[in-house]
N, C-alpha and C positions, 0 to 999 in steps of 0.2 A: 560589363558595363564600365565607362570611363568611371573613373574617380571626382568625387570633386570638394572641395574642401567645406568646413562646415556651413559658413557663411552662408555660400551657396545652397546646400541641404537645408538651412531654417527660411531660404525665403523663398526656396520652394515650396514647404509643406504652407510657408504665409504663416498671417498672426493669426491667434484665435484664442479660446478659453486654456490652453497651456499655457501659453504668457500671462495671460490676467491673471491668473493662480499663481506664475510665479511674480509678477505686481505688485497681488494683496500682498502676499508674504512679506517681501521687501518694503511693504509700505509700513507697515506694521513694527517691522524689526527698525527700520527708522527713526518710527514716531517713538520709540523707546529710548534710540539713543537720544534723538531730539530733547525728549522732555523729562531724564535723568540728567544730561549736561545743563538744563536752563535751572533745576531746580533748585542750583549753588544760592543763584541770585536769590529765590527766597528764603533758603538757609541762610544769608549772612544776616537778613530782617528777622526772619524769629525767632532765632538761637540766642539774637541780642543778650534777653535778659537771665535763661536759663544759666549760660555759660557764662556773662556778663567780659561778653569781649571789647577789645580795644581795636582801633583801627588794623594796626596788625596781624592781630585774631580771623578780623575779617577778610582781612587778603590770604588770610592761609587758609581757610573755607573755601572762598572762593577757586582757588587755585588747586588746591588737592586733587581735585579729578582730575583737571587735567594733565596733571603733575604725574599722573599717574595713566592717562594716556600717551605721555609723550615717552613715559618710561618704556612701556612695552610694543610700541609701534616695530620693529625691526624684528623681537621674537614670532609676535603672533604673523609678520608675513610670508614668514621661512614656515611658518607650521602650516599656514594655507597654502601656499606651495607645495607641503609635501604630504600633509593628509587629505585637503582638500577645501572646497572654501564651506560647504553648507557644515561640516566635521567641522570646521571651527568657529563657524558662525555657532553652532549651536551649542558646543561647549564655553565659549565668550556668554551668552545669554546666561547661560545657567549660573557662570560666574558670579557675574554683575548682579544677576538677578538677589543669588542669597545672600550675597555680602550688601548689597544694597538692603536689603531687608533687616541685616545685623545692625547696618550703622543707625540705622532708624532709631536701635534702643540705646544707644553708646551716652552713656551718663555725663560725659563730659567732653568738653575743646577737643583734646588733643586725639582722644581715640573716635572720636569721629572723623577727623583728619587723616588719622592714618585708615579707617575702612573705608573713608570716600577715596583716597587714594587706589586702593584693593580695587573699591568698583572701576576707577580709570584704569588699572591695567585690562581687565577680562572686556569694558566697553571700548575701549580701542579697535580690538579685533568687530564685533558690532557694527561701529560707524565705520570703519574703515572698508570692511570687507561688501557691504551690503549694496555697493553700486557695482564692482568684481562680479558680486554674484548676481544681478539683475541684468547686466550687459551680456551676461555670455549665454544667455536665453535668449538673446535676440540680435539679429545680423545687423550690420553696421549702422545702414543707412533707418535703421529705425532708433538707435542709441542716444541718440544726442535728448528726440523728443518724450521718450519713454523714462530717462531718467530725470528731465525735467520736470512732467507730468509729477512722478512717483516723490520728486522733492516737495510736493505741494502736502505730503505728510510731517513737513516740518510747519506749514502750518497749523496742520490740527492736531500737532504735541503742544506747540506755542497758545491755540487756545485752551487747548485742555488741563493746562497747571493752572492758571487763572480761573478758569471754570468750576475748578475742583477746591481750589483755594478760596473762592466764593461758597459753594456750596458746605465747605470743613468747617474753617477758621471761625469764621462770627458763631459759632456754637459754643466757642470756647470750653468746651466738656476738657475731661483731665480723669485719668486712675489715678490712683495714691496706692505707687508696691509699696512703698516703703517710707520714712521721714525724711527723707533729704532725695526723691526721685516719685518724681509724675509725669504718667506717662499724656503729655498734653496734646491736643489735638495738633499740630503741626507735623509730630511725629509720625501720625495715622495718615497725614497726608500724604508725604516719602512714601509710603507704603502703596497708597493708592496710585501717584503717577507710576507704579510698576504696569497694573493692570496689561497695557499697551504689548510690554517685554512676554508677558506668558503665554499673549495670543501669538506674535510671532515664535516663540521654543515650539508652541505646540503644530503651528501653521511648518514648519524649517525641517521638521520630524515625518514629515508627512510626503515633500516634494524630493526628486533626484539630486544625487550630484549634479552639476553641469558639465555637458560634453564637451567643453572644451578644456576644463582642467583633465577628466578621465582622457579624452587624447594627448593630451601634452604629457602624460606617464603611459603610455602604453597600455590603457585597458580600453579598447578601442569596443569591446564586449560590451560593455558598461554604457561607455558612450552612444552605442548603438539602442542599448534598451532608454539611454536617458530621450533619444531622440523619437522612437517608440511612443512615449509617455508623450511626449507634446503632443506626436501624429492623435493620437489615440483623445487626447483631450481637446485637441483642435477637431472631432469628431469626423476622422479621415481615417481611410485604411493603407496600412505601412505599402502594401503590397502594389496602391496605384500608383507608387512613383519609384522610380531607378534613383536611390542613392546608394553609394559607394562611397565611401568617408576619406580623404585622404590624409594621411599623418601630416601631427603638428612638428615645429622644432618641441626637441623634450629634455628636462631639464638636466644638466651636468651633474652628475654620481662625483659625489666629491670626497676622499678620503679623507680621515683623519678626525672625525668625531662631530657635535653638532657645532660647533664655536666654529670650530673652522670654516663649515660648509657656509653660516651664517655670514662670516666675514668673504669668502672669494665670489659667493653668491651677490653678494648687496653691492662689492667693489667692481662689479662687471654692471651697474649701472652709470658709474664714473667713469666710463672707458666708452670708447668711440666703436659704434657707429651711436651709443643711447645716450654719451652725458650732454648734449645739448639741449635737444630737446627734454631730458626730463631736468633740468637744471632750470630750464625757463619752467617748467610747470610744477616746481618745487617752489620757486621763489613767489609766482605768482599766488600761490594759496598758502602760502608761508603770510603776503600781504593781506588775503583778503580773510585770513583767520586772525590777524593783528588786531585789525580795524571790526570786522562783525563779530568775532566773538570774544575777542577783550572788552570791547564795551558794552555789547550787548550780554554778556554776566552782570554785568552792574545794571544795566535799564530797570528791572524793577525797582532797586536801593535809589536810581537818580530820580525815579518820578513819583516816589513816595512819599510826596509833601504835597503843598499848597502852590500851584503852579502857576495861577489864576491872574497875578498882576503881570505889567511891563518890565519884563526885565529882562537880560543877557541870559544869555548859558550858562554862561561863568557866573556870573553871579546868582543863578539857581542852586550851583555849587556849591560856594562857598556859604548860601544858608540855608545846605541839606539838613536834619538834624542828625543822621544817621552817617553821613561820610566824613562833619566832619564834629562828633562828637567826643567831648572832653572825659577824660577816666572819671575827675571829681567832679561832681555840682557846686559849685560858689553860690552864697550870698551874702551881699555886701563887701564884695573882695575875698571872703574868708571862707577856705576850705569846710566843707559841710561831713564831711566824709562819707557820702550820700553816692552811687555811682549811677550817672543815668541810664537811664533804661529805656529803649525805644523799638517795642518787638512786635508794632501791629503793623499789617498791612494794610492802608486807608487806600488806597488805589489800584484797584485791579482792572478799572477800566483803560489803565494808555495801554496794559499787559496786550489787550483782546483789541485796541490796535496797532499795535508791537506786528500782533499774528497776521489781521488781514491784510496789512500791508506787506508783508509777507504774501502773502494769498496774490494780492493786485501784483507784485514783481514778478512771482512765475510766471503768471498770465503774458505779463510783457516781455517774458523772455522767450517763452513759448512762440509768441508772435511773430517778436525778432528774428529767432530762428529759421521761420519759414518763409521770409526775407534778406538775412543775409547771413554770411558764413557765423561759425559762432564763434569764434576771434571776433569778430567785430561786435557781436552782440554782445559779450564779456565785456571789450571796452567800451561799448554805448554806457552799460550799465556802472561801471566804476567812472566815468568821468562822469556823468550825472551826481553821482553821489560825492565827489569831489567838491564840486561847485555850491551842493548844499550845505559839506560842509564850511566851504570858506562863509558864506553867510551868517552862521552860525558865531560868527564875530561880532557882528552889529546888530543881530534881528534881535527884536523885543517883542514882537505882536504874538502870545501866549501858547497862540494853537500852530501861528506859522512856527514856530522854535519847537512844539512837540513833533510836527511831519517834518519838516528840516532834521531834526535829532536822529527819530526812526527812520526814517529813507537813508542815510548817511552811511547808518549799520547794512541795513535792509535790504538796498541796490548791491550788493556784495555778495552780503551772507549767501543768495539765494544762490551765486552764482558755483558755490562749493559743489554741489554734485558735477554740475556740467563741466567745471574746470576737470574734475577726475575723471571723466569720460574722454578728455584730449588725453590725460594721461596715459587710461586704458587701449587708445587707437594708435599709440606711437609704440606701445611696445609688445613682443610677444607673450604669448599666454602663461610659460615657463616663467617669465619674471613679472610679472602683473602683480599677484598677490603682493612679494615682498614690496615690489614699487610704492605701489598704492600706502602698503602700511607706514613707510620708510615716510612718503611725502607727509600723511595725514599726522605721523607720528613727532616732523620737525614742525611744519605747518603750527598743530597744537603747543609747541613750545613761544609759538606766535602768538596764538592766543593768551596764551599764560604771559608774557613779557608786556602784552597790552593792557591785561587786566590788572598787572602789577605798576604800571604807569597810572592808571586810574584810582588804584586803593590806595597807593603812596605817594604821586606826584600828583596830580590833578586837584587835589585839596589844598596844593602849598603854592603852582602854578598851573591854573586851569588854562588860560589863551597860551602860554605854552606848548602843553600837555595837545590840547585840539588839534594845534598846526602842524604837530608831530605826526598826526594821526590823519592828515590832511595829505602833507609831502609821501605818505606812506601811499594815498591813494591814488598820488602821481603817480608815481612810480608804480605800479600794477596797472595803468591805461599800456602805457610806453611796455610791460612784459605783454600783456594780451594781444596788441598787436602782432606779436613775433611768436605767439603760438604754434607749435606745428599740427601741420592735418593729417597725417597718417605715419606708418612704421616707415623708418630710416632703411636705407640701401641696405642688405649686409654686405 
């Protein structure tokens, strides 16, 4: 029988309950990474007073994860390339999983900084890997809308820390191990948004490889049983249809140890026929991790006051009590030696909708998509969010400045999956992993450099800071544009 490449072989057998299966998984291992990386934001609010940090304190909370994703982005995509993506998706969970679980009890600042760090290298691989490994279960022209769909589990991590932090926090219970260490509810919280991470290890343990990394190494056996398992869960038998699998390109045996292989592997994405195209979709979610998730780390810290009167952005800022709080407390001019202290979270309703608006932008992207190419649905949605933000200059009316705020992040954020799915369609399957990792991994240093404009600039120059963060979202209209649609010539 002819051959025919896989593509071809998955939209023959069609979708069915194989896919869903591999879905839920991916949705799951998601909503984990989702709602481990948002949880900074309410570690820098309740740690306030245990650790009794200073603004700088909190930007290094803040950032530690990520700091720690942006470190390992480039090891864990050489290891999903060469052991596979579900083999590293599952030893990344279990990572994250226990050191996240460690740093929960870390008695103070700094060694919680460095085990949130720990959890950013193993959830790297995590977020990174987990749209790699949902695409290559299904052929092309179903990709764009299946990882959309599946990113709608970023909203139910984003409702689920709020939800949970409702349900914890006003208990305020606490252990007492010791005289100078309680274990307080906040703590048990961290714990609890794991929940999401075990159902995915255990859901990851259970599904194939994917046939297109086992063909792109020559286990084309493997490959064959992975595609077996859809037939057979898609409730079809292997034997009513003639496929023949045709080899992928597979990836270059590179002597000379792993450093090496790491470096000539990654630098044959800098080289033509692939550094264009991955150069524009490097930059583009290099922007839209600047803007959604440099600020949105801080969205719970910004909207955790009294929001309720006529006022600017900036000036919600400037009298946040939490961003921009003084080491000493005065009265009457005169040091008190008193240190404030401000570790409750009074707002968890803008968090829940932070998420649905979240929820309403897939929906629109979804839409979009089956309307026009997704370059352009990518730029609908960042120049939208452009525009609200330049508003954000002169609005005062309470509730337009909260949807103005959220939307700004929001229009963006959402577009992180589908931006990696241009990624995954321009290149071949041999260099996917480490791409993917490589993007997600400078991407995150984006994130990190916005959130660090926020903890340390935006309290000294907030209109500023904003326009920064505005001109950022020019410039990702004018890259999505220039998107490519598919793999380059060889």
């Amino acid at each position: 029988m002819p051959a025919m490449d896989l593509d071809t072989a998955l939209l023959t057998m069609g979708y069915g309950c194989g896919q869903v299966i591999i879905f839920a998984v991916s949705f799951f291992v998601y909503f984990y990474s989702v709602s481990e990386s948002m949880s900074a934001g309410y570690l820098v609010i309740l740690s306030s007073c245990d650790f009794a940090t200073t603004g700088g304190d909190k930007t290094l909370l803040a950032n530690s994860l990520l700091g720690g994703m942006v470190a390992s982005g480039l090891f864990i995509g050489l290891v999903a390339d060469r052991y596979g993506r579900k083999f590293t998706i599952r030893l990344a969970l279990i990572g994250a999983l226990c050191f996240s679980f460690l740093s929960a009890l870390m008695p103070e600042l700094y060694s919680m900084a460095v085990m949130r760090m720990i959890v950013g290298i193993f959830l790297s691989g995590v977020a990174s890997l987990q749209v790699g490994f949902l695409t290559e279960f299904h052929a092309p022209k179903w990709r764009p809308l299946v990882v959309t769909l599946c990113s709608h589990s970023q909203t139910a991590a984003l409702m689920y820390c709020p939800l949970m932090g409702m349900a914890i926090l006003p208990t305020n219970f606490s252990i007492t191990l010791s005289s100078n260490y309680d274990m307080r509810a906040w703590r048990f919280l961290m714990m609890v948004i794991e929940i999401p991470g075990w159902i995915g290890l255990l859901g990851i343990s259970l599904v194939p490889e994917t046939p297109y990394y086992l063909m792109s190494v020559n286990r084309e056996d493997k490959a064959i049983m992975a595609l077996k398992w859809i037939c057979r869960m898609n409730r079809k038998k292997w034997e009513d249809f003639e496929i023949s699998v045709a080899e992928l390109p597979r990836a270059t045996i590179v002597a000379g140890g792993f450093w090496k292989e790491l470096w000539d592997e990654s630098i044959r994405l800098f080289k033509r026929p692939y550094v264009g195209r991955f150069m524009l979709c490097l930059w583009l979610i290099f922007g839209i991790f600047f803007v959604a998730i440099g600020m949105g780390i801080w969205f719970p810290v910004i909207r955790n006051m009294d929001n309720s009167g006529h006022h600017r952005f900036c000036y919600l800022i400037h009298h946040n009590p939490i961003i921009n709080k003084h080491n000493i407390r005065t009265a009457n001019g005169t040091d008190t030696g008193v240190p404030h202290c401000h570790d409750v979270m009074s707002n968890f309703i803008d968090p829940i909708y932070y998420a649905l608006a979240y929820m309403s932008c897939f929906i629109l992207s979804s839409l979009l998509l089956q309307c026009m190419a997704r370059k352009f649905a990518i730029a609908v949605h960042i120049a939208l969010a452009c525009i609200l933000g330049l508003c954000l200059n002169f609005l005062k009316q309470p509730t337009m400045v909260l949807i103005f705020f959220t939307l700004m992040m929001v229009l963006p954020g959402v577009l992180i999956p589908l931006a990696t799915s241009a990624l995954v369609d321009c290149l071949p399957t041999h260099l996917r992993g480490k791409a993917i990792c490589m993007v997600r991994s400078l991407a995150r240093f984006g994130g990190v450099l916005g959130s660090t404009l926020v903890g340390m600039l935006m309290r000294i120059t907030c209109d500023v800071t904003l326009n920064i963060f505005n001109v950022a979202l020019a410039l990702c209209v004018v890259l999505a544009v220039f998107q490519p649609k598919g793999m380059p010539a060889s």
